[in-house]
C-alpha positions in Angstrom: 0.0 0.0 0.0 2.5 2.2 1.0 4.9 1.8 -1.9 1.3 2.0 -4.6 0.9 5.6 -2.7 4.5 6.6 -3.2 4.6 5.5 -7.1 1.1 7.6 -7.1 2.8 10.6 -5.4 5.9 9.9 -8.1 4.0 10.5 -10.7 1.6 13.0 -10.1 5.0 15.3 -9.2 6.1 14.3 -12.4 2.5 15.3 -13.9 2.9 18.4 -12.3 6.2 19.2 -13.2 5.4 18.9 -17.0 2.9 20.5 -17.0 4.5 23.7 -14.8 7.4 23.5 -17.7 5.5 23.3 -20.1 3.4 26.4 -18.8 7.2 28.4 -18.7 7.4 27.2 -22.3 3.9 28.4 -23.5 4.7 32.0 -21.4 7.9 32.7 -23.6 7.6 35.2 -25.9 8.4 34.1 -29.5 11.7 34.8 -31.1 11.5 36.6 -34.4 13.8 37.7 -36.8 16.1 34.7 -36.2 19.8 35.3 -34.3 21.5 32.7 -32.7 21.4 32.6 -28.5 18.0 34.4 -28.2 16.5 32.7 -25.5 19.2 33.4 -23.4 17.0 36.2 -22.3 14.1 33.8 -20.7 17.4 32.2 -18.5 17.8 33.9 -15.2 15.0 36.6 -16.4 14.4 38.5 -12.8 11.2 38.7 -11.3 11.5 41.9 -10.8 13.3 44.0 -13.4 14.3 48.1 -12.5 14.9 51.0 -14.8 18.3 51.1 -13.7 20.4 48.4 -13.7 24.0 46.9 -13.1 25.9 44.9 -16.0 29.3 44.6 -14.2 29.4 45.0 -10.7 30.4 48.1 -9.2 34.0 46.1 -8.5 35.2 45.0 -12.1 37.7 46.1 -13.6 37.4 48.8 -16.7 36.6 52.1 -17.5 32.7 52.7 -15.8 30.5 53.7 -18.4 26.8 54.2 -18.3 24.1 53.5 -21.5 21.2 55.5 -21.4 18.2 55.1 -23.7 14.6 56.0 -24.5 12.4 52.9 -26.3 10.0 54.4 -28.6 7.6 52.9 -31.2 7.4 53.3 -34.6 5.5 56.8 -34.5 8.1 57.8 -31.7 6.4 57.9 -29.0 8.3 55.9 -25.7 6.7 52.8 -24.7 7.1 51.9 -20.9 7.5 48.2 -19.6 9.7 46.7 -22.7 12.5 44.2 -21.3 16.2 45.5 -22.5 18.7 42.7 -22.2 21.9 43.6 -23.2 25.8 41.8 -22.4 29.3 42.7 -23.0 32.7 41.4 -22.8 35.4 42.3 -19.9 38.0 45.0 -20.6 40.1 42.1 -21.5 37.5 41.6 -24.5 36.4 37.8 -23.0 33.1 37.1 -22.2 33.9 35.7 -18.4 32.2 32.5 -17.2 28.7 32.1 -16.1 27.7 29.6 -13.4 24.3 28.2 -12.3 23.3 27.1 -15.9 23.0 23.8 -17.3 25.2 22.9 -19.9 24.2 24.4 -23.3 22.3 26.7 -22.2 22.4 30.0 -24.2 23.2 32.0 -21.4 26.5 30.6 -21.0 27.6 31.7 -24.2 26.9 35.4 -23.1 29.0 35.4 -19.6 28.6 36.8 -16.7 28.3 40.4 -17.6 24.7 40.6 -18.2 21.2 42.1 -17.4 17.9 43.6 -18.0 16.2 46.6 -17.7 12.5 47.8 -17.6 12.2 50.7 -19.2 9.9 53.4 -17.0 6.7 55.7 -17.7 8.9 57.5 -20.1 10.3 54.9 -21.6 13.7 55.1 -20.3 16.2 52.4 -19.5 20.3 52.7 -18.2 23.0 50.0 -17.3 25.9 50.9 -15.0 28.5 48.8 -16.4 32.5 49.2 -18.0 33.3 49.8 -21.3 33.9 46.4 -22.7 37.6 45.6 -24.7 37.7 44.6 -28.3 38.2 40.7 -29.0 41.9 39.6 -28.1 43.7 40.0 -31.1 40.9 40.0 -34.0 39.9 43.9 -35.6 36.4 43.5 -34.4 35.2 46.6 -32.9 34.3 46.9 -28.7 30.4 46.3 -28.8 27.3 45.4 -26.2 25.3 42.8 -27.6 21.1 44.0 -27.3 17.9 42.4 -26.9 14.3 43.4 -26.8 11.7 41.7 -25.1 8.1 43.2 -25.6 5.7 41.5 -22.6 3.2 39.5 -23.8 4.5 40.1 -27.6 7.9 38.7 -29.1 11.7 39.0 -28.3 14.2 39.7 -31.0 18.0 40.9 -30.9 18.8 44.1 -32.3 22.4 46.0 -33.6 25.3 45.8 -30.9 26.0 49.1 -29.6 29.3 50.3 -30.7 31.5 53.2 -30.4 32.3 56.1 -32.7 35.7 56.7 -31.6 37.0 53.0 -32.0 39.1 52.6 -34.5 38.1 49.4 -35.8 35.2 50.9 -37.2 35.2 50.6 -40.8 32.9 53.5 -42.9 30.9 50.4 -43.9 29.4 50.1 -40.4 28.8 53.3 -39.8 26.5 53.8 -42.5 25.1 50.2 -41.3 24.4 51.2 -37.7 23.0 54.6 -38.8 20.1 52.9 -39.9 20.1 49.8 -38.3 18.3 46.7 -36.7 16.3 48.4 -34.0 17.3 52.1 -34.7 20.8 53.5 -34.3 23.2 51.6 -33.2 26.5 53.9 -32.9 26.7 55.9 -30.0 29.4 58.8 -29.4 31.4 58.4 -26.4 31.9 61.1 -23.8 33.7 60.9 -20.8 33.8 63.1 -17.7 36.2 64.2 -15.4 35.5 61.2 -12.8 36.3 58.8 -15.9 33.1 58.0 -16.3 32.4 57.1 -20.0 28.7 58.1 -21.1 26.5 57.0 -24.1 23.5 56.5 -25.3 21.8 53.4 -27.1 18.2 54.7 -28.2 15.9 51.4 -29.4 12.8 51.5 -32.3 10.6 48.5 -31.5 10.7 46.6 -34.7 13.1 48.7 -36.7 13.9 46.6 -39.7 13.3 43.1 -37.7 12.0 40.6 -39.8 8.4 39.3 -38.7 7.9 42.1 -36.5 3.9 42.0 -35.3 2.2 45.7 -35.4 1.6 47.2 -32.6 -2.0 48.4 -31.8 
């Protein structure tokens, strides 16, 4: 009897624990526009996401440098509650190692330098992070890697964030980013007399994304 009730209680947890996963599946928001290591931003999604948030902890080592943004629609007018994931290299230019994942999970790929931010009633989003270093010895410009996720809607990855005053920069991507996935991509640095870099990494929902639903 007793052994019946604990195969019973086996597999009703195992009942339950499908169906709970596959509940987390059905809540993702699609991926559109294809990219490789999108869902990453479904694996350690907060609960609670703020405006303002940390890539690298206020300890690592780098240049500070702060993103700022407003996320607008189509017709320019900022959207509040829109999820912006974004992750970056270490001044070194590695991606350092993420732990607490399962092997093969997306999120290892990106590192540990990573977050999210909600952007508020105005729209407005910011990460406190460093400026990241350029891939050990390749001529591929320093970037942040961006993601949108639109609640209830999709997810999609738009144009890194890179920096007018790299020197890697070929003309070719500056006339790229100008107009790029998701609205402008290039931001010009400015730094302040605390060393603090500044720049800003304004986001169109949809901008030139494949498969993008309208918005109502």
């Amino acid at each position: 009897m007793v052994q019946a009730m604990r195969k019973v209680s086996r597999w009703f947890a195992v009942v339950f624990a499908a169906l709970a996963l596959s509940s987390m599946t059905r809540a993702r928001e699609p991926i559109i526009g294809a990219g490789e290591g999108c869902e990453a931003v479904f694996e350690g999604l907060p609960d609670e996401i703020p405006a303002v948030s940390r890539i690298a902890p206020s300890d690592e080592t780098g240049a500070p440098m702060i993103i700022s943004g407003v996320v607008t629609d189509a017709r320019g007018e900022p959207v509040p509650g829109i999820i912006v994931y974004a992750y970056q290299t270490n001044a070194k230019g590695i991606y350092p190692p993420l732990g607490g994942f399962a092997r093969g999970s997306a999120a290892l790929r990106h590192g540990r330098l990573r977050s999210w931010a909600r952007t508020d009633a105005q729209g407005r989003y910011q990460f406190l992070t460093i400026r990241p270093g350029a891939y050990p010895g390749t001529d591929i410009p320093q970037h942040v890697h961006f993601h949108v996720l639109e609640p209830g809607r999709c997810t999609y990855y738009i144009d890194d964030l890179l920096f007018d005053d790299d020197p890697h920069l070929t003309p070719l991507q500056r006339r790229q980013l100008l107009t790029g996935r998701g609205g402008n991509g290039l931001a010009v640095p400015t730094r302040n007399s605390a060393g603090v870099w500044h720049v800003t990494r304004d986001i169109v929902l949809g901008a030139r994304v494949d498969g993008y639903p309208p918005r109502r």
